[in-house]
Structure formats: C-alpha cells, structure tokens
GUVEXMAR-529675 format. One record per residue (C-alpha): x, y, z; chain; residue in three letters. Coordinates in nm, 4 decimals, decimal comma. Example, Ala and Ser with C-alpha at 12.3 -4.5 7.8 and 13.67 -1.06 7.14 Angstrom:
GUVEXMAR-529675
         X         Y         Z  drenfi  tilum
    1,2300   -0,4500    0,7800       A    ALA
    1,3670   -0,1060    0,7140       A    SER
END
This chain:
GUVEXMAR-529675
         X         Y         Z  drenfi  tilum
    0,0425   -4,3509    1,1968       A    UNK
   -0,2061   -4,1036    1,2900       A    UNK
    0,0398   -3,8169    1,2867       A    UNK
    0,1342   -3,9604    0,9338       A    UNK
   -0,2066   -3,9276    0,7879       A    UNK
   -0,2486   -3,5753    0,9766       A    UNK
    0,0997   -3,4430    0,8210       A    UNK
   -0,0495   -3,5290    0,5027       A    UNK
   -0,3715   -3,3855    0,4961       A    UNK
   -0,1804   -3,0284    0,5851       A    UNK
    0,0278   -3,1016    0,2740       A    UNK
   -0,2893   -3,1928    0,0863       A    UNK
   -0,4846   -2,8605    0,2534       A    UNK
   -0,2105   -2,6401    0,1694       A    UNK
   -0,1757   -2,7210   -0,1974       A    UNK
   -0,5528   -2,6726   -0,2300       A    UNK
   -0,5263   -2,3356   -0,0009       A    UNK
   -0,1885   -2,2255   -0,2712       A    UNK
   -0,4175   -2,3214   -0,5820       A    UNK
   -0,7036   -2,1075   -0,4884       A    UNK
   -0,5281   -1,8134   -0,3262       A    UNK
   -0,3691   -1,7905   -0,6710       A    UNK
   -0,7084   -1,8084   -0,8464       A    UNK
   -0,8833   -1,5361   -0,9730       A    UNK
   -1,2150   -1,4514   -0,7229       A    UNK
   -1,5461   -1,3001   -0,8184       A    UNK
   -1,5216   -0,9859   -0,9884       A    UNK
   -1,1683   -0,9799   -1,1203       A    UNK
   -0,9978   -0,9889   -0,7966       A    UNK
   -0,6534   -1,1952   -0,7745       A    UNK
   -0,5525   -1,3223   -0,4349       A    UNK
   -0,1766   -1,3984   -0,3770       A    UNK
   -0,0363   -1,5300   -0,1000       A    UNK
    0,2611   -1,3598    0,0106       A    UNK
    0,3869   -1,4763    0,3494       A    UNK
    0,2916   -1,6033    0,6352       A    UNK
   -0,0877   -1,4317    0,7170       A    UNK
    0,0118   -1,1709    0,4617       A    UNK
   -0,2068   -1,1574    0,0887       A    UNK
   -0,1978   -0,9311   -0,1972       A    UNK
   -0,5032   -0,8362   -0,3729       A    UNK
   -0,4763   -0,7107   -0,7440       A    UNK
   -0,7252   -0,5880   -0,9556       A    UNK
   -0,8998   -0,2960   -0,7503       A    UNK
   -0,7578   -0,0032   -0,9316       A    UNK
   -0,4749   -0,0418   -0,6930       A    UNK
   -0,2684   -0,3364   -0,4901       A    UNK
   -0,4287   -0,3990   -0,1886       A    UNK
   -0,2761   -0,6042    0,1061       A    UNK
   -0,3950   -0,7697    0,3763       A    UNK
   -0,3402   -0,9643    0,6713       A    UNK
   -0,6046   -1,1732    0,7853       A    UNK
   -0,5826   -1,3568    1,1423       A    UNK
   -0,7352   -1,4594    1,4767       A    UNK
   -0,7514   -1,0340    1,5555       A    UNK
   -0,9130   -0,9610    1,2808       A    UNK
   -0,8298   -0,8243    0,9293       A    UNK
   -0,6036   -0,5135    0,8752       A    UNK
   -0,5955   -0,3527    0,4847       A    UNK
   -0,3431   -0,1825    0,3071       A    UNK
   -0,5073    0,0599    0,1078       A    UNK
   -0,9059   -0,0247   -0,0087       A    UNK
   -0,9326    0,0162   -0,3956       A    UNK
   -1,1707    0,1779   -0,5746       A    UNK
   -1,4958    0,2403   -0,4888       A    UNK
   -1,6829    0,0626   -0,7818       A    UNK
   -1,4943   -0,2628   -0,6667       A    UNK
   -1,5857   -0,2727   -0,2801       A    UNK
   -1,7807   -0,5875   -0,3046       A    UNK
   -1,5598   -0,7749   -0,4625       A    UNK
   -1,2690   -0,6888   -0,2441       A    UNK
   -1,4958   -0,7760    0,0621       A    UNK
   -1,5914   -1,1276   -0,1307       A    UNK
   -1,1803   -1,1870   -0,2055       A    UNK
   -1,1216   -1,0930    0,1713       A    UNK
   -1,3920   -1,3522    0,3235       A    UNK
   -1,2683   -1,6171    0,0701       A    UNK
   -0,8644   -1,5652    0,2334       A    UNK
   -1,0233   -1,5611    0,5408       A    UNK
   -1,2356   -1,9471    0,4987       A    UNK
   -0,9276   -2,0541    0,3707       A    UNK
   -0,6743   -1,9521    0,6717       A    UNK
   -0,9272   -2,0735    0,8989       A    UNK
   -0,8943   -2,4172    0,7081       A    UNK
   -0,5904   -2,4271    0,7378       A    UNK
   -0,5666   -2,3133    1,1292       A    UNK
   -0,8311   -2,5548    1,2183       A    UNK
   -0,5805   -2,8792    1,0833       A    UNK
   -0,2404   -2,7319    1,2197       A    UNK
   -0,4471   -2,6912    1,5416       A    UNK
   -0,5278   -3,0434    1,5654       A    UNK
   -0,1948   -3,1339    1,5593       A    UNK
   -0,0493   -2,8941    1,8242       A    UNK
   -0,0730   -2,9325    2,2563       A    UNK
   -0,3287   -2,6873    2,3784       A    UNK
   -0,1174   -2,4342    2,6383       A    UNK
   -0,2384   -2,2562    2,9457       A    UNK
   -0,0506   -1,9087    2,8148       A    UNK
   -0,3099   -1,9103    2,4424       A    UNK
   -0,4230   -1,5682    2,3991       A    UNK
   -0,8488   -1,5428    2,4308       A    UNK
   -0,8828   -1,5264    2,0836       A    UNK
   -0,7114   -1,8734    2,0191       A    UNK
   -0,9381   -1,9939    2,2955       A    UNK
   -1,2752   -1,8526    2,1662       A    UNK
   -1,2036   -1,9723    1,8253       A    UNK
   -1,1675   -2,3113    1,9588       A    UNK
   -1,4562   -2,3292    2,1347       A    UNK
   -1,6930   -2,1977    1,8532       A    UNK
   -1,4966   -2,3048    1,5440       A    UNK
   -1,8380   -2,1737    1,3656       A    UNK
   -1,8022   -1,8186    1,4603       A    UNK
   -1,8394   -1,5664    1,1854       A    UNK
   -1,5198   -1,4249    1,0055       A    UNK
   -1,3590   -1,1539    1,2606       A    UNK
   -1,4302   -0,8286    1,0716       A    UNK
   -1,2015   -0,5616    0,9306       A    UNK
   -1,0552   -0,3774    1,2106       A    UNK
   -0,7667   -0,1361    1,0320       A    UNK
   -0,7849    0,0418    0,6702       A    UNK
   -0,4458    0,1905    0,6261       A    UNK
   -0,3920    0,4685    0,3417       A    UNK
   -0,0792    0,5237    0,1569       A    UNK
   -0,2053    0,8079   -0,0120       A    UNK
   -0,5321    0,9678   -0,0914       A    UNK
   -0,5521    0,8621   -0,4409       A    UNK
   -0,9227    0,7142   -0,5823       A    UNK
   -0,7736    0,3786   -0,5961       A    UNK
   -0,6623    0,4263   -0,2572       A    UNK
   -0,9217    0,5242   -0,0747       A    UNK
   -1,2139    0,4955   -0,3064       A    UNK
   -1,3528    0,2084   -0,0484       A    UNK
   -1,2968    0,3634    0,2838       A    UNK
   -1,5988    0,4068    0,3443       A    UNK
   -1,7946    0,0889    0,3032       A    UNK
   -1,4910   -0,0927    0,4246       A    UNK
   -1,5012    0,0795    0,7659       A    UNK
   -1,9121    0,0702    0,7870       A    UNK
   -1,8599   -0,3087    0,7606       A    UNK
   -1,6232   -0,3367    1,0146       A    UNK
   -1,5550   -0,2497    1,3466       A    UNK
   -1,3074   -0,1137    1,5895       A    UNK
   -1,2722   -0,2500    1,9018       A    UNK
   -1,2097   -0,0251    2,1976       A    UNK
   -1,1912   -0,0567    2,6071       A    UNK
   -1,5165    0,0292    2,7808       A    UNK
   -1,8445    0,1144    2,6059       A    UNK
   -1,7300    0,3885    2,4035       A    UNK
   -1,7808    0,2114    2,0448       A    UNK
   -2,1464    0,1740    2,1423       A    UNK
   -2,4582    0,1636    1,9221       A    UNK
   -2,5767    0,5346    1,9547       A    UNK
   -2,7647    0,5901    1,6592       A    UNK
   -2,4983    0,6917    1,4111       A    UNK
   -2,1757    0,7011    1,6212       A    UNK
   -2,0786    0,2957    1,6451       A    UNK
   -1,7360    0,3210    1,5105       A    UNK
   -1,6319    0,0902    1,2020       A    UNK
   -1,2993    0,0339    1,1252       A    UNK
   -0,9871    0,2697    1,2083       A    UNK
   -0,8619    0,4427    0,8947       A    UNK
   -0,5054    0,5265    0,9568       A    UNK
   -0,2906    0,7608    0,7385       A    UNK
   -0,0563    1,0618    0,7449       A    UNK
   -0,2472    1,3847    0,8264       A    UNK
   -0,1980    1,5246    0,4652       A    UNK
   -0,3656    1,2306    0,2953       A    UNK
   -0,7313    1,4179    0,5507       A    UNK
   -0,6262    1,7349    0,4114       A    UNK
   -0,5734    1,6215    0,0326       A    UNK
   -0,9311    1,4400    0,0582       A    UNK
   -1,1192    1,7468    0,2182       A    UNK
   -0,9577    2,0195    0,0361       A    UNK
   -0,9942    1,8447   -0,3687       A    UNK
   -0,9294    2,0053   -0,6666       A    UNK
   -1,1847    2,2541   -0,8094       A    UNK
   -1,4480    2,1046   -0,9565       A    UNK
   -1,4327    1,7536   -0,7088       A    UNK
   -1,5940    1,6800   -0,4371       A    UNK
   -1,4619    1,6692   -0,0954       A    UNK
   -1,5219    1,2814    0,0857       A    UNK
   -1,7297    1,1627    0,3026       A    UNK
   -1,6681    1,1992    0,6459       A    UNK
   -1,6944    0,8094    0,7321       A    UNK
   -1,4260    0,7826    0,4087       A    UNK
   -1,1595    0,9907    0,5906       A    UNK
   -0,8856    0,8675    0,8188       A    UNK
   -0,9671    0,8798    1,1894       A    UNK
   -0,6423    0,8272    1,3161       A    UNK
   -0,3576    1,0469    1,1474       A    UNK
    0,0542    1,1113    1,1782       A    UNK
    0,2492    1,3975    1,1018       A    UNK
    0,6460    1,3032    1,2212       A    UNK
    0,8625    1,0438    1,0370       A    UNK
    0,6716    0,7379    1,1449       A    UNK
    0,3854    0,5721    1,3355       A    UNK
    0,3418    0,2068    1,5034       A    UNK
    0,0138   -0,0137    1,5427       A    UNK
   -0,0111    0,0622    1,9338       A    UNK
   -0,0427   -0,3383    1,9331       A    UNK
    0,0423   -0,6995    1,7376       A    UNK
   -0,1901   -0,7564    1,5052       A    UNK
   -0,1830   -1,1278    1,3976       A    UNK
    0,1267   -1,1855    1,5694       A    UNK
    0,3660   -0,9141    1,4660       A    UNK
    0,4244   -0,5361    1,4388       A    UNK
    0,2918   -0,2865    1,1485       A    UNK
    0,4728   -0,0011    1,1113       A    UNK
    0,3995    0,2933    0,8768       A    UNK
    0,6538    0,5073    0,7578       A    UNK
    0,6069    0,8518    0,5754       A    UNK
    0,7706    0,9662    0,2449       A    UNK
    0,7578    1,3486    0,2410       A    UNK
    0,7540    1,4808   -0,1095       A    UNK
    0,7562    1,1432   -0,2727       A    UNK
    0,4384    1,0622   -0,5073       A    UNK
    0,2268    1,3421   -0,3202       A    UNK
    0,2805    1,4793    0,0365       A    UNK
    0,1320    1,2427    0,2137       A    UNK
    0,2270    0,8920    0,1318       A    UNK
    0,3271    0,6666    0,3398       A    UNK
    0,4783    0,2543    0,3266       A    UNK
    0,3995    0,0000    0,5825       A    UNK
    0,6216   -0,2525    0,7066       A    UNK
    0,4692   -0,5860    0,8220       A    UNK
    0,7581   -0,7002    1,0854       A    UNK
    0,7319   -1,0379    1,1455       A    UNK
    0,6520   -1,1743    0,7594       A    UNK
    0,9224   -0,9044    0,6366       A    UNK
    0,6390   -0,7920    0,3916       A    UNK
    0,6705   -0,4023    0,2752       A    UNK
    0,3097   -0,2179    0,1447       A    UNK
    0,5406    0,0355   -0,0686       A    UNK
    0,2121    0,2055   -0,2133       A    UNK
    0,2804    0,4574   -0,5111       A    UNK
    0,6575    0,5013   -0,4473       A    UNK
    0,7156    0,1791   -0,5830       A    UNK
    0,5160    0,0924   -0,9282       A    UNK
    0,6668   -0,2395   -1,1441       A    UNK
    0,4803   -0,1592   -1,4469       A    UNK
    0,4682    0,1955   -1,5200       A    UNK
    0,7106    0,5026   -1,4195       A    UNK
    0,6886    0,6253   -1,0894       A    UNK
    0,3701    0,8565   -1,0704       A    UNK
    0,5051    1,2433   -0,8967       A    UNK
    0,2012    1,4666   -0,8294       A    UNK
    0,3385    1,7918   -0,8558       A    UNK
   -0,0172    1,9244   -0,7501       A    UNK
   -0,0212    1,7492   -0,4723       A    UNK
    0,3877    1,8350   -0,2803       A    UNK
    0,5138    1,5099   -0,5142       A    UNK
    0,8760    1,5346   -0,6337       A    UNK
    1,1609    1,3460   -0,8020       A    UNK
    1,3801    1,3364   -0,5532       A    UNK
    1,0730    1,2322   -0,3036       A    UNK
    1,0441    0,9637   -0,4630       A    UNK
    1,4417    0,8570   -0,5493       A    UNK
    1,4367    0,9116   -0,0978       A    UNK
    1,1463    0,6570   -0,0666       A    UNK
    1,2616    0,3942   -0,2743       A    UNK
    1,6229    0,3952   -0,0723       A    UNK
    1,4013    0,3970    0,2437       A    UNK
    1,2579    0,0779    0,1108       A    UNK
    1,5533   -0,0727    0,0959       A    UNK
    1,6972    0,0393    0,3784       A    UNK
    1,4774   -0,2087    0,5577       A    UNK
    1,4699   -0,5011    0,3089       A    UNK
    1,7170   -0,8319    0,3504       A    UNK
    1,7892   -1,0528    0,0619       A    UNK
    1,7782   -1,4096    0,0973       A    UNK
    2,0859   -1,5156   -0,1083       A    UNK
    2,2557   -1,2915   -0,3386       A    UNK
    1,9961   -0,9861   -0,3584       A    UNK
    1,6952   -1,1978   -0,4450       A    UNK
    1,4324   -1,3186   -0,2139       A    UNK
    1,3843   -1,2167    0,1328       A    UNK
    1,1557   -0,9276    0,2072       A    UNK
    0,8612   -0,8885    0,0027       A    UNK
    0,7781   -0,5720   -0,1775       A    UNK
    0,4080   -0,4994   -0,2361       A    UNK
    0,3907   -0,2252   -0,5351       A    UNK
    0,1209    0,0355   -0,5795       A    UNK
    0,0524   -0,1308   -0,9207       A    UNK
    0,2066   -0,4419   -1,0852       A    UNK
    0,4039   -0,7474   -0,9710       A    UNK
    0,5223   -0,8174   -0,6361       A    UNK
    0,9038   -0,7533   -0,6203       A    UNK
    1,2060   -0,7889   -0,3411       A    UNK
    1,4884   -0,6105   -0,2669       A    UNK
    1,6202   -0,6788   -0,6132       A    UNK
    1,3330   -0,5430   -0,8014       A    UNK
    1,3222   -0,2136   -0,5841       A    UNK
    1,6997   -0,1343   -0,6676       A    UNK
    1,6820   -0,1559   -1,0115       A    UNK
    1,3666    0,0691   -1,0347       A    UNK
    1,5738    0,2962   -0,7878       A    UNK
    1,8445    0,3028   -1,0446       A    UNK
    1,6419    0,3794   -1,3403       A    UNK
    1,4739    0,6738   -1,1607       A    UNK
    1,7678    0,8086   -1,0200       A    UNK
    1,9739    0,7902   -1,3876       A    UNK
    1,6583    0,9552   -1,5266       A    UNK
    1,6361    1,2107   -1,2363       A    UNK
    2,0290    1,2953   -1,3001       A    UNK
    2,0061    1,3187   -1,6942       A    UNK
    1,6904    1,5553   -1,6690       A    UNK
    1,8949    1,7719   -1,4295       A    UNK
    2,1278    1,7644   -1,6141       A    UNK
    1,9670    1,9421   -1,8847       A    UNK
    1,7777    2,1903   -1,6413       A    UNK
    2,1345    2,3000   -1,5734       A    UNK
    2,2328    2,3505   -1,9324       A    UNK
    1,8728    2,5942   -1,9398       A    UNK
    1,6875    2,2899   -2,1853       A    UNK
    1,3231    2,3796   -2,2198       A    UNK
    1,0829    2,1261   -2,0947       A    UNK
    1,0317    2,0602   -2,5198       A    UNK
    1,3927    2,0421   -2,5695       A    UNK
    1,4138    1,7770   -2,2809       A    UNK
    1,1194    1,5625   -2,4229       A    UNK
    1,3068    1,5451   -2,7480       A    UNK
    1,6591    1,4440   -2,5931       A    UNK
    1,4074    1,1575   -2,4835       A    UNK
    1,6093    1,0820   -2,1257       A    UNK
    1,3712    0,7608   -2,0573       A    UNK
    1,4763    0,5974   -2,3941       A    UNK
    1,6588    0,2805   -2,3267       A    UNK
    1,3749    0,2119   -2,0161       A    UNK
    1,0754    0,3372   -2,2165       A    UNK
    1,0008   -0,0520   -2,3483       A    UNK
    0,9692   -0,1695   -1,9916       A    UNK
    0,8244    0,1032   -1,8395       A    UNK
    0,6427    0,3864   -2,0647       A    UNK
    0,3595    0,4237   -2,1954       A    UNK
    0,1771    0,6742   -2,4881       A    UNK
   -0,1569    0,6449   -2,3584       A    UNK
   -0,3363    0,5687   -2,0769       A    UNK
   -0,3428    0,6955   -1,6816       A    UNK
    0,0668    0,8258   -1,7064       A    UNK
    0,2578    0,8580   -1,9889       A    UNK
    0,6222    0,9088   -2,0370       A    UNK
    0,5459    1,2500   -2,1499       A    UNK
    0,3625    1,3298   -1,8074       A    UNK
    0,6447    1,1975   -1,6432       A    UNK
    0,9415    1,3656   -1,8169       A    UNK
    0,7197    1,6679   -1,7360       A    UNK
    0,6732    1,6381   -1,3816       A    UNK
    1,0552    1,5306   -1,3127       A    UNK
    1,1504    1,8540   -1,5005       A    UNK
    0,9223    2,0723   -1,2905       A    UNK
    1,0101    1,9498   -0,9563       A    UNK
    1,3888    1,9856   -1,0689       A    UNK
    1,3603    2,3329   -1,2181       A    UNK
    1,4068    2,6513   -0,9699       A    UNK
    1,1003    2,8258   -0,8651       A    UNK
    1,0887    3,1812   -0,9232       A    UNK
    1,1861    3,3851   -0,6208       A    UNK
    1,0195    3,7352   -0,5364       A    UNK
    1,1262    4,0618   -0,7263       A    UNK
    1,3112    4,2817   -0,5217       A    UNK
    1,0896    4,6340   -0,5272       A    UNK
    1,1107    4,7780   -0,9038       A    UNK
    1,3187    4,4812   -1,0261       A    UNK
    1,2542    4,1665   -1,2166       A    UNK
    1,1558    3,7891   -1,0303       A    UNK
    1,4968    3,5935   -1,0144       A    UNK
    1,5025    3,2101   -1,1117       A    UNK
    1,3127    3,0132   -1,3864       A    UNK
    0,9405    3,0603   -1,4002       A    UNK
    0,8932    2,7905   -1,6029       A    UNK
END
C-alpha cells in the first residue's frame, strides 16, 4: 500500500514539475522540459539549453547580457524542481554500495545549496550567445584536481567556457567601431579539428560538440547530448526565420546546407520521421528529425535556384526580383526586423558568386567582383 501511495505522489510531483517547467519564469523566461535532465530556455535573445543534475549545471549558449538574472532565476527554479523530483524517486529506490559521492552527499545534506554552473558552451560568438558569459562563469565554478582553482585574489576560476577557437578570435578581434570582450567573457577552453568531447559524464551521459566550418560564421559549433538524444543545433538550425549566413564573419550557404545534414546524420526518428531526437534551434520551436529536413530542403532548393541564376550572370537586383524564397517567404521571411529575406537572398548570392582572382601583370582581375 505504501508503494501505492508513493507511485502516486511521483505521478502527482511530476504533473506539478511538467506544469511549471512549461510556465513562464520571472523576466520573460520560458522553461521547457525536453528530456530526461535536459531543458530549453527561450526568451534570452537566443535558445538556451541546459542540463541540470547531481554534477552540476552545464549551458548551451548564455543569452544576452541584459537578461543574465533572469536566466540565473529560470536555472535555480529547474534546478528546485529536479531536486523535487530526485528526492521522491529516491525514496523509492535501494541505496547501493557502487552510488557515485555526489548521490551520497546529496543524501546526507538534502539542504545543500543548488550545485553551481560548471560548463558555458558557445555555439557561436553572437550577442545573444555570449552576451552572459561573463556573469554566468563569475557565478559559477570549475572544479579541478588539487588546489589550483584557489582563492588568489582574482584568479578563482568560474565556470569553463568552451567553444571553437574562432568564436575567441571573432570576440577579440570585433568589427570597427565595437568593443572587444571581456576577458572573463571569453572561452577558456577552445577546439580547432572536427570535434571535441566533455573529458567526462556530466549528469550521466556524454556531450559532444561538433564544429560547422563555414556554416552561420566560422566558428559555430552543435552539441550533442548522448544519452537524452537532445541536439543544441545553435544558429544552423532557426524554425522561425531563414537561416542567418554571416558573410563577415567565414558564413556561407553551403556551410550551412553541410550543418543541417550533419544534424541529421546523428538524429533517429521514433516512428515514421517524427519524434526521437530532439532538436534545440538557435531561435524558435523545438523540432526533430522531421523539422530539420524540411528546413534542409527549403535551404538547399533556395541555395540551387540562386545558383542557378549566378550561373546565368543575374545581378544580385535581378535575383531579388526573380524572388527565389517565394513559395517559403510566408513561413519563414520577414521585411523588417533582425534578418530579412532581402539580407538573406543577399548573403546566399555572395557566398555563391566567384571571388575575383588576381590580375595577371598588365591584365584585367578574372571572375565576378561583385
């Protein structure tokens, strides 16, 4: 009877722990669940996720800066409620010889303050990416054998800031006119091949990251949360807008089009393309394997039209009018605001046309300069 009563005060718990993960927190911030110790957070500029756990808290990307508090508030009210929910499933389950030292120190002090944020990972080095890097790392902490982390005046370490190595050189080198970031705001641990693993589990699984070369900018990167079969795609993937190519900044067309089938490379449906692995998007609704296809599809259509017309020697003009992005433009365009379909017809043309090669002496360049 006991069990009973226990089995239904976890059904109880975890309607009450669904209704408020789902609930708009202070500030603006939405909290979704997504699986297993995995959580979106929307509403910081850009999607944030997270998974919170007995290690600690690892972040996907940190928002902007103006909304660091309130992405710190949304992150302590995920982790009350996991630690809810751990405290009745632990009641109901045999205590083991083989628990790890963190299972057993939570158990003894079930009053011990919220583990602090212990990884920041950036998939690019966009504002709304790293705008809170660095009052998310001051607040936490990274935890490291011996003494070395100690408390020497300024040098205590706060929270690891992973990226690839161009994301450092994109936020210390800005465009004229910007300033360059802080030096507790830049990544302390970078990666320059294909891809890079957590050296450990965190929360029970492995979190890879994966680089994109010429995708959105240079330096992005996705990160794949093993064990929940979650996907952080980061700018690559955006469900409510055209993808976003920084010419500026290395980003490209076919980048991109190379990311998104890297994405799905690694996602499983459930049953008949739909379900299964979780896709996090750099901005709107969480998708699957389903959702990234068809954005793949649309991108590559509207990558093969527009080169298309390079080929036939369209102006840029002459390609805006054609209007390549028509039958997609009600789901995904845009005449105002952060990117247009204007802006984006414009960068897919320029990272599709030739660049110029040099003159040989006393002659003309060869290729378009345009």
């Amino acid at each position: 009877m006991k069990k009973v009563v226990a089995m239904a005060a976890v059904v109880v718990l975890a309607t009450t722990v669904l209704h408020a993960q789902q609930a708009p927190a202070a500030g603006g911030i939405e909290v979704l669940h997504v699986r297993g110790n995995v959580y979106a957070l929307f509403g910081a500029g850009g999607n944030i996720v997270i998974s919170v756990g007995q290690d600690g808290v690892l972040m996907v990307d940190s928002g902007t800066v103006d909304k660091t508090d309130t992405v710190l508030a949304a992150i302590r009210q995920v982790q009350r409620l996991v630690d809810e929910r751990n405290d009745v499933l632990a009641s109901l389950q045999p205590k083991w010889g083989a628990e790890t030292r963190s299972t057993v120190i939570r158990d003894r002090d079930p009053d011990a303050p919220a583990k602090p944020v212990r990884y920041i990972i950036n998939t690019s080095a966009d504002p709304e990416h790293v705008g809170g890097n660095e009052k998310m790392s001051t607040s936490g902490r990274t935890f490291t054998g011996g003494n070395v982390a100690g408390d020497i005046r300024d040098a205590a370490q706060g929270a690891a800031i992973l990226a690839h190595e161009n994301v450092t050189t994109r936020m210390t080198e800005p465009p004229a006119g910007q300033p360059a970031a802080s030096t507790r705001a830049l990544p302390t641990d970078t990666y320059y091949v294909d891809t890079m693993k957590l050296s450990h589990f965190f929360n029970g699984e492995g979190v890879q990251l994966f680089n994109v070369p010429a995708g959105h900018t240079d330096g992005d990167s996705i990160v794949y949360f093993r064990g929940n079969d979650v996907i952080a795609a980061g700018d690559i993937f955006s469900n409510d807008t055209y993808p976003i190519i920084d010419i500026a900044r290395g980003g490209s067309i076919n980048g991109v089009v190379d990311g998104l089938n890297h994405i799905l490379d690694l996602t499983f449906a459930e049953f008949r393309s739909e379900g299964g692995t979780m896709v996090v998007p750099g901005h709107g609704r969480i998708g699957d394997s389903a959702d990234v296809a068809y954005y793949r599809d649309m991108v590559t259509m509207i990558r093969d039209r527009v080169q298309d017309m390079v080929k036939q020697g369209m102006t840029l003009d002459q390609v805006k009018a054609a209007k390549p992005t028509v039958d997609y433009d009600g789901r995904f365009g845009a005449t105002t605001g952060r990117w247009t379909t204007n802006q984006f017809i414009e960068a897919v043309y320029r990272s599709l046309v030739p660049k110029a090669t040099p003159a040989p002496a006393g002659g003309a360049p060869r290729g378009r300069t345009e």
